[in-house]
TORTOR-731551 format. One line per field, with one value per residue: residue in one letter; x, y, z of N, C-alpha, C in turn. Coordinates in steps of 0.001 Angstrom, whole numbers, plus 524288, in hexadecimal, padded with zeros to 5 digits. Each point is the difference from the previous one (the first is absolute). Layout:
// residues N
residu = [A  ...]
n_c1 = [X  ...]
n_c2 = [Y  ...]
n_c3 = [Z  ...]
ca_c1 = [X  ...]
ca_c2 = [Y  ...]
ca_c3 = [Z  ...]
c_c1 = [X  ...]
c_c2 = [Y  ...]
c_c3 = [Z  ...]
END
This chain:
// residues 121
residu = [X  X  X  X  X  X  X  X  X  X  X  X  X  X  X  X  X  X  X  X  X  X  X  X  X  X  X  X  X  X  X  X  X  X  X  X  X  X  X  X  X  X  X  X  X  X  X  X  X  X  X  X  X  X  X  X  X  X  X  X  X  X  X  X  X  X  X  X  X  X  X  X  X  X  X  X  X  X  X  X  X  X  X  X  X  X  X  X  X  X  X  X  X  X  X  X  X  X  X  X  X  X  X  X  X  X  X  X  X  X  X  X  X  X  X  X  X  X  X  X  X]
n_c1 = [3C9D0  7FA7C  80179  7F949  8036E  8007E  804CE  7FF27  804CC  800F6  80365  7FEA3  7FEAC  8040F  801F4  7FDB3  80134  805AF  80169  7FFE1  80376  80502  802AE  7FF46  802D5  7FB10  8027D  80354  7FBA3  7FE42  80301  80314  7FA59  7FEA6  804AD  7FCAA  7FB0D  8028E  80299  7FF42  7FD5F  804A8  7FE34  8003C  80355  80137  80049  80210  8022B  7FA5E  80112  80397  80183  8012C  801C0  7FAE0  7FDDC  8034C  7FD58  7FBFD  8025A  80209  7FBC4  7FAEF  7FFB7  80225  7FBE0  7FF24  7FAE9  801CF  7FF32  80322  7FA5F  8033C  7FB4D  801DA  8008D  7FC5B  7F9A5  8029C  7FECC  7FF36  80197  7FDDD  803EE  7FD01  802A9  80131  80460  7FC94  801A1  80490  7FFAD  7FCC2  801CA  802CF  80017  7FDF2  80285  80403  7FFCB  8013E  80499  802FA  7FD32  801B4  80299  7FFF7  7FC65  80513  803F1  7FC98  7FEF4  80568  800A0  7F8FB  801EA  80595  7FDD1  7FB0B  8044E]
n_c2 = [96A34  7FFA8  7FCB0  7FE47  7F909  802B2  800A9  8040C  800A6  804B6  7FF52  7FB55  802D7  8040A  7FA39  7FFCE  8067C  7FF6F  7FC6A  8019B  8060D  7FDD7  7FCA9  80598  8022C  80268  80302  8010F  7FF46  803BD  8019D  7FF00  800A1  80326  801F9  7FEEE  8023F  8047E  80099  8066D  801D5  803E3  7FE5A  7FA87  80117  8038B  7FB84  7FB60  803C0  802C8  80129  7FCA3  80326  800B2  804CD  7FE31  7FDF1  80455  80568  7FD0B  7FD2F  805B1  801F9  7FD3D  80286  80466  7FF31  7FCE4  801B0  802D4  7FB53  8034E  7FE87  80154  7FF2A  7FB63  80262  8011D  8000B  80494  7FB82  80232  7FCBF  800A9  7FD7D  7FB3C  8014D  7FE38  80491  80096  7FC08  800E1  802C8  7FC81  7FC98  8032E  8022E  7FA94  7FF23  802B4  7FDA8  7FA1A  802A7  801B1  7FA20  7FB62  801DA  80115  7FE2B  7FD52  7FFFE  7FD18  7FD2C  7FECD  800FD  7FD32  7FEBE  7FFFB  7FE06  7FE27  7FF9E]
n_c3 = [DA394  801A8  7FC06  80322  7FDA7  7FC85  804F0  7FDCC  80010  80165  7FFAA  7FFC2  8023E  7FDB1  7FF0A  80438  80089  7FF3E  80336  803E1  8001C  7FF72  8051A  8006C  7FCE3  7FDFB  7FC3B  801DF  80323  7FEDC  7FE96  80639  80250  7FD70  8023A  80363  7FD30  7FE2D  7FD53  8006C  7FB10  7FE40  7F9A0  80288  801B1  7FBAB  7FCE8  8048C  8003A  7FEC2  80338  7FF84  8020E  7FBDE  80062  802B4  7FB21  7FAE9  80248  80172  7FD76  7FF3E  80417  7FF15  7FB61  801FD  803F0  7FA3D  7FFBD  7FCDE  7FCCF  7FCA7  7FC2B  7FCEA  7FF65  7FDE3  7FBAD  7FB55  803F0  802AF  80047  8063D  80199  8030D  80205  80372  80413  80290  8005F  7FB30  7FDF6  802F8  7FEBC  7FD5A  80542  802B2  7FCE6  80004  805C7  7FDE9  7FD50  8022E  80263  7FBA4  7FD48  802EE  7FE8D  7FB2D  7FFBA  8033A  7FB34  7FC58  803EE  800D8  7F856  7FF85  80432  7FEAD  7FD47  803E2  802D4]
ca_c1 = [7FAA4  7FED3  7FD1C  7FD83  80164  805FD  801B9  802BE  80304  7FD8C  803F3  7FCDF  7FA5B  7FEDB  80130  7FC46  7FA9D  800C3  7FD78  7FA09  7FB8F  7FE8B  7F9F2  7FB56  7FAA5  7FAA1  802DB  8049F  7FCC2  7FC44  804C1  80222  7FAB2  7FF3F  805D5  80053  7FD4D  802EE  803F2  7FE32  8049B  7FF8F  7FAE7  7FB67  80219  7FEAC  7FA9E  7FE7E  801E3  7FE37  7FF0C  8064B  80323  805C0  8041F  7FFDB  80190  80630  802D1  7FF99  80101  80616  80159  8009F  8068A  80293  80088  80271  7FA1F  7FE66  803E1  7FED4  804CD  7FE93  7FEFF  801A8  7FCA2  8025B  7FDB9  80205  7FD3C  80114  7FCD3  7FF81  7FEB7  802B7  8051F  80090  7FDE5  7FD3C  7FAAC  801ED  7FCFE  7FA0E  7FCF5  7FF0B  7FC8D  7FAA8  7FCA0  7FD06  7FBA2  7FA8A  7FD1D  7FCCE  7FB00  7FB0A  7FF7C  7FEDA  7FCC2  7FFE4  8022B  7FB27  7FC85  804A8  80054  7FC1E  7FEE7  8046B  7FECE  7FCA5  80209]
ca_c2 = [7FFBA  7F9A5  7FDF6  7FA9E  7FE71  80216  80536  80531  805C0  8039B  800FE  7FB1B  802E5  8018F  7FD3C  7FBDC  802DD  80000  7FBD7  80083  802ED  7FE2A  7FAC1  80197  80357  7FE43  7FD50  7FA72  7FC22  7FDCB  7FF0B  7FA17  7FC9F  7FEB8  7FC5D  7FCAB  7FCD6  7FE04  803AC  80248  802AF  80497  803CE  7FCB3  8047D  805AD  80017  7FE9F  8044E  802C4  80450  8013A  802D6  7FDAC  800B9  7FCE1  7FA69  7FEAC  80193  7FBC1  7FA9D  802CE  80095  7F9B7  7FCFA  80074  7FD1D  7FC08  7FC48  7FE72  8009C  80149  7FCA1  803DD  7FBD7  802C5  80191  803B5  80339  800D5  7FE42  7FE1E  7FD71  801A5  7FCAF  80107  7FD2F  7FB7B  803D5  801AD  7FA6C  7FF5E  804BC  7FFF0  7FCCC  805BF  801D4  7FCD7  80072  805F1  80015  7FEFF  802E1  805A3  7FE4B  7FF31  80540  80353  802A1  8028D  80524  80534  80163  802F0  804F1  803B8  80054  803B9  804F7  801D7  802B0]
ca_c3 = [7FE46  80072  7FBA2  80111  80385  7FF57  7FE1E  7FC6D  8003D  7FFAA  7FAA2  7FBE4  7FF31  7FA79  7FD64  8022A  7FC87  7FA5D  7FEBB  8028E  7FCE3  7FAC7  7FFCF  80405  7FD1E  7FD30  7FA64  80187  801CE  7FB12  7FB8D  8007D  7FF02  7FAEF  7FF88  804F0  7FD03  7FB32  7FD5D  7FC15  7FCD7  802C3  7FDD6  80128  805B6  800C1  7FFA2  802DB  804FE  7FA78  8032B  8005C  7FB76  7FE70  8045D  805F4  7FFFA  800A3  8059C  804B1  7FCBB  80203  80689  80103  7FD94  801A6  803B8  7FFC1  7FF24  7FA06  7FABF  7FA56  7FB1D  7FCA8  7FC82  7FAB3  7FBD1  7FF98  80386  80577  8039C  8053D  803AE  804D5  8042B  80560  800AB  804DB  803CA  7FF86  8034A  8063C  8012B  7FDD3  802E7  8031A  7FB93  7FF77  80458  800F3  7FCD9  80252  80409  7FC78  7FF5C  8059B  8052C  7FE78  802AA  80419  7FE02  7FD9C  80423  80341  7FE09  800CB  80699  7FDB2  7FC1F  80331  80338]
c_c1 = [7FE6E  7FBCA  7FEE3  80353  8079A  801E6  802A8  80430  7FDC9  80443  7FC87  7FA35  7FF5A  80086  7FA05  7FAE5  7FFDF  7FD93  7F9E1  7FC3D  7FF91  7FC33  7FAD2  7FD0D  7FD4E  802F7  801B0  7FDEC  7FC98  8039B  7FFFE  7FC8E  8011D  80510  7FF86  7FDD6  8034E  80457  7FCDD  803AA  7FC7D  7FA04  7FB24  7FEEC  7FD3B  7F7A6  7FC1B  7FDA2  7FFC1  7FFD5  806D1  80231  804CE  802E0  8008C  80197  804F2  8030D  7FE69  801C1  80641  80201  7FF5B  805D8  802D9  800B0  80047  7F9FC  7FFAD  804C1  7FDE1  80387  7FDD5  7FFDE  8020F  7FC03  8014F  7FEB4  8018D  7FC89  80225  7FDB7  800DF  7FE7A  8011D  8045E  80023  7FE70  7FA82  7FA53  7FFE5  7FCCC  7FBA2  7FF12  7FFA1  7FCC4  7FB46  7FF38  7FD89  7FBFA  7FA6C  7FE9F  7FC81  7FC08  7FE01  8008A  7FDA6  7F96F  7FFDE  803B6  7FC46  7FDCA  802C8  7FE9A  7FD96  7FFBC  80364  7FE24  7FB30  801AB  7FFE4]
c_c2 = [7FA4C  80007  7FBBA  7FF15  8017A  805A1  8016E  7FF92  8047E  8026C  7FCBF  802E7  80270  7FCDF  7FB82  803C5  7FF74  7FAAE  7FE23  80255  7FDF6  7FBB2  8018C  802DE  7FD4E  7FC5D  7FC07  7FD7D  7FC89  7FDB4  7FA9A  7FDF5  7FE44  7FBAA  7FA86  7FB55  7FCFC  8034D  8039B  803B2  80636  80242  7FCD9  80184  801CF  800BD  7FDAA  8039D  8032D  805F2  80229  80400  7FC74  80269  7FE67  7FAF0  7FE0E  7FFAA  7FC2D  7FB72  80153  7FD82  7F957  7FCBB  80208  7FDFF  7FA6A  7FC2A  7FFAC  80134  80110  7FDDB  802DB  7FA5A  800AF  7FFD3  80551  805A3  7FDD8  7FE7A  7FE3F  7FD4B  7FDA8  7FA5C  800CC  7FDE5  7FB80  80415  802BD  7FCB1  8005C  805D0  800D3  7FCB5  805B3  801F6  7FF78  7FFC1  806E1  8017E  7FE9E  80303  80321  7FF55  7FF83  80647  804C8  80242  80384  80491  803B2  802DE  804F0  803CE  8022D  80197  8058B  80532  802B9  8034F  7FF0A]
c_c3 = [7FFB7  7FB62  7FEE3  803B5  80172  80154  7FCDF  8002F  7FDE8  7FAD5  7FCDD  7FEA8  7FC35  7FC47  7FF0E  7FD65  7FA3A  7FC24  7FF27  7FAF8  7F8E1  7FD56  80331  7FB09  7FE29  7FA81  801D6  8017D  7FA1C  7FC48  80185  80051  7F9C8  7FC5A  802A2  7FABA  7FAD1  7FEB2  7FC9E  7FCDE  8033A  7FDF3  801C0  80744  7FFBF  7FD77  80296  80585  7FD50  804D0  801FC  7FA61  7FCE7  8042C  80532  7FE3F  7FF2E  80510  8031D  7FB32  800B2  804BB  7FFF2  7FE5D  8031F  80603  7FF8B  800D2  7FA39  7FCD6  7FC22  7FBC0  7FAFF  7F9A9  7FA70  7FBD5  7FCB2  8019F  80581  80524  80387  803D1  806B8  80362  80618  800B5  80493  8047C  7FF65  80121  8049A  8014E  801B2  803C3  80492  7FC80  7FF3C  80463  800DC  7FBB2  80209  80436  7FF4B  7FF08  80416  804A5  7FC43  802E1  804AC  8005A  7FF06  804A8  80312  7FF26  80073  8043F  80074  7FDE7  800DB  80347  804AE]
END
C-alpha cells in the first residue's frame, strides 16, 4: 500500500489504522488542541468541552496516554486532582494535525458544496 510518499507493508496497515484513528477522532483532536495551549486538570477539560461526556473524555485522555501524546500527573492535595499535559510526541503530532486542520478551513466550502451536489442526486 502506498501512503503519500511511503510504502506500506501491508502486515504494517493494521497498525498504521490504529494509530491513525486515535489521533484522527474529533476528541483527541480537540483535547490536544486544548493541551497544545497549556496543561489542563481533567474538570477544567471537561468544562471547557461542555458537549463531551465524562466517559468519552476519560476514554480519549486513556487512549492519548496510552499512545504516549499526554501525560498524567495526579497533583497532590487533599482533593484528587489530575492533570493532563502533552508529551514531546504529542507536540510532534500537532504540526500533521494543524496542516489538516487548515485544510478543513480553507476547503470546507467546497465540501459543503460536494454534499449538496451528493445529496441532490
Amino acid at each position: 500500500m502506498k501512503l503519500g510518499h511511503r510504502d506500506i507493508p501491508s502486515e504494517a496497515c493494521r497498525t498504521v489504522g490504529d494509530v491513525l484513528g486515535q489521533i484522527g477522532n474529533k476528541w483527541s483532536i480537540l483535547v490536544m488542541v486544548l493541551l497544545s495551549q497549556r496543561p489542563w486538570t481533567f474538570n477544567a477539560l471537561r468544562r471547557e468541552i461542555d458537549v463531551i461526556t465524562q466517559k468519552m473524555l476519560t476514554s480519549t485522555l486513556r487512549g492519548l496516554e496510552r499512545d504516549g501524546y499526554v501525560d498524567r500527573t495526579v497533583l497532590p492535595g487533599s482533593v484528587v486532582q489530575v492533570e493532563y499535559r502533552l508529551t514531546e510526541l504529542g507536540h510532534d503530532v500537532l504540526t500533521p494535525m494543524n496542516a489538516l486542520a487548515d485544510f478543513a478551513v480553507d476547503r470546507r466550502d467546497d465540501v459543503i458544496a460536494a454534499r449538496a451536489a451528493y445529496d441532490a442526486g
